[in-house]
C-alpha positions in Angstrom: 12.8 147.9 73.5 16.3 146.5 72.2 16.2 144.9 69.3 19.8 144.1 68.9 20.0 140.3 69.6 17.2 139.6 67.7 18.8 141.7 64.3 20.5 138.7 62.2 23.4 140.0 59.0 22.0 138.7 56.0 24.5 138.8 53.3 23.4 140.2 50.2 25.2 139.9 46.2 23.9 141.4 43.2 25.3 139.7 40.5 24.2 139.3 36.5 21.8 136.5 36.4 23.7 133.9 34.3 24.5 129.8 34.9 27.3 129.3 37.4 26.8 133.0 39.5 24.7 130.8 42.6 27.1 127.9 41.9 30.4 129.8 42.3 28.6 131.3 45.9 28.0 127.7 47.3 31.8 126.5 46.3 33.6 129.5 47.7 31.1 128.6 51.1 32.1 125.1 50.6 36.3 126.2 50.0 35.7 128.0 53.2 33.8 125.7 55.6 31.0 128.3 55.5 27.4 127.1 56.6 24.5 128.0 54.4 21.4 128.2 57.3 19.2 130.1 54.8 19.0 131.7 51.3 16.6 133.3 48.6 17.3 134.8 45.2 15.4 137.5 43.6 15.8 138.0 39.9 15.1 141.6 37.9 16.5 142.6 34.5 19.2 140.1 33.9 20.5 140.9 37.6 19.5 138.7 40.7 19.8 139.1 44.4 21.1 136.3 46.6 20.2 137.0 50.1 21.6 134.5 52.2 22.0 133.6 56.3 25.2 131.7 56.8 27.1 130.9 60.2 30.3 133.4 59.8 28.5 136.5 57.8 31.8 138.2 58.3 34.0 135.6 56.5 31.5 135.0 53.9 31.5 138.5 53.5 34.9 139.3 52.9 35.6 135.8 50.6 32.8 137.1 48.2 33.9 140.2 48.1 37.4 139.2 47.0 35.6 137.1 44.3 34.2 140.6 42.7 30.8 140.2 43.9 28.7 143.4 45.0 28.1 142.2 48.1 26.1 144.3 51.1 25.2 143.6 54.8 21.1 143.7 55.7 19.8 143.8 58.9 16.7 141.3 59.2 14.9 139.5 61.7 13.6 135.9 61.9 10.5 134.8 63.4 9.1 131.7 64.5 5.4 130.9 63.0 3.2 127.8 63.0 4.0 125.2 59.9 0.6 125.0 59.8 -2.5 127.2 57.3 -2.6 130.7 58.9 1.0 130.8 60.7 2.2 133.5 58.0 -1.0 135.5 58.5 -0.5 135.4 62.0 2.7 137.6 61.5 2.1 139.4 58.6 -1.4 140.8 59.6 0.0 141.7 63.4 2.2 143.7 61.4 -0.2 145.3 58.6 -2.4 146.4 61.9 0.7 148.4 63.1 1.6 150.0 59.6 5.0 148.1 59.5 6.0 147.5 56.3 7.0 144.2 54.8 10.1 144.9 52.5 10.9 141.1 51.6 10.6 137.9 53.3 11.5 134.6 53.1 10.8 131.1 55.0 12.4 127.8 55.9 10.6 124.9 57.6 12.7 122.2 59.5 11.6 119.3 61.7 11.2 121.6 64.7 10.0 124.6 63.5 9.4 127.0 60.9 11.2 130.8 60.7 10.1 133.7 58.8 12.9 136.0 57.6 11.6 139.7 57.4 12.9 142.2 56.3 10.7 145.4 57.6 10.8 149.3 57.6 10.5 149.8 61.6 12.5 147.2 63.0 12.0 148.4 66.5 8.5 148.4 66.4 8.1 145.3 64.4 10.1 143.6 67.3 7.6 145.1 69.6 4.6 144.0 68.0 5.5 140.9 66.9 6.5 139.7 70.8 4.3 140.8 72.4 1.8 138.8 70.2 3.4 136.2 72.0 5.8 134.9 69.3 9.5 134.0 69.0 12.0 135.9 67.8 14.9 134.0 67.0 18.1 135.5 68.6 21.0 136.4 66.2 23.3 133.5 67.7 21.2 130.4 66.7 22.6 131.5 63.0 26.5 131.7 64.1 
């Protein structure tokens, strides 16, 4: 099975976990008419993780990058689960059954729908599993 149109570039920065470090992301976004669809920080020993899903990974990219952020590409894929008790369980335990691991995740609910971000160890298979369940991947070109 191809997974390619369904693998989504999540931008990554590590950066010291201090007031202004998020705020400094969102203004250079802002400075460069870059769309934020999705983001999450993770925080461990004075350092924190932004992961974010924008709509030009490539420019956001390089524009943090020439800011002196640490900044990394990670493949990930988004699902689309029922806003509803039970929708994450749906995906996560069709997973488990198949041994894929869950690295991270991380979720965003709209009007229409909500998507699961996942980052997992067999992305092939995940992909797999997780359509023929019968759910939605989202493809890679609803976040550009």
């Amino acid at each position: 099975m191809n997974s390619e149109p369904y693998l989504i570039k999540q931008v990554s920065l590590f950066s010291e976990n201090k007031p202004g470090r998020l705020a400094a992301m969102a203004k250079a976004f802002l400075d460069e008419g870059i769309n934020i669809k999705a983001f999450s920080i993770a925080e461990a020993d004075g350092f924190g993780v932004i992961r974010v899903l924008v709509d030009r990974t490539k420019d956001a990219y390089l524009k943090l990058s020439s800011m002196g952020f640490n900044v990394a590409y990670t493949d990930v894929i988004a699902v689309e689960m029922r806003d509803e008790p039970g929708g994450l369980y749906e995906i996560a335990s069709r997973l488990a059954d198949a041994s894929i691991n869950i690295e991270y995740s991380y979720a965003y609910s709209g009007k229409e729908k909500a998507v699961l971000i996942l980052r997992v160890d067999q992305v092939e298979d995940a992909v797999q599993h997780i359509r023929e369940a019968g759910f939605n991947l989202v493809m890679q070109q609803e976040f550009s």
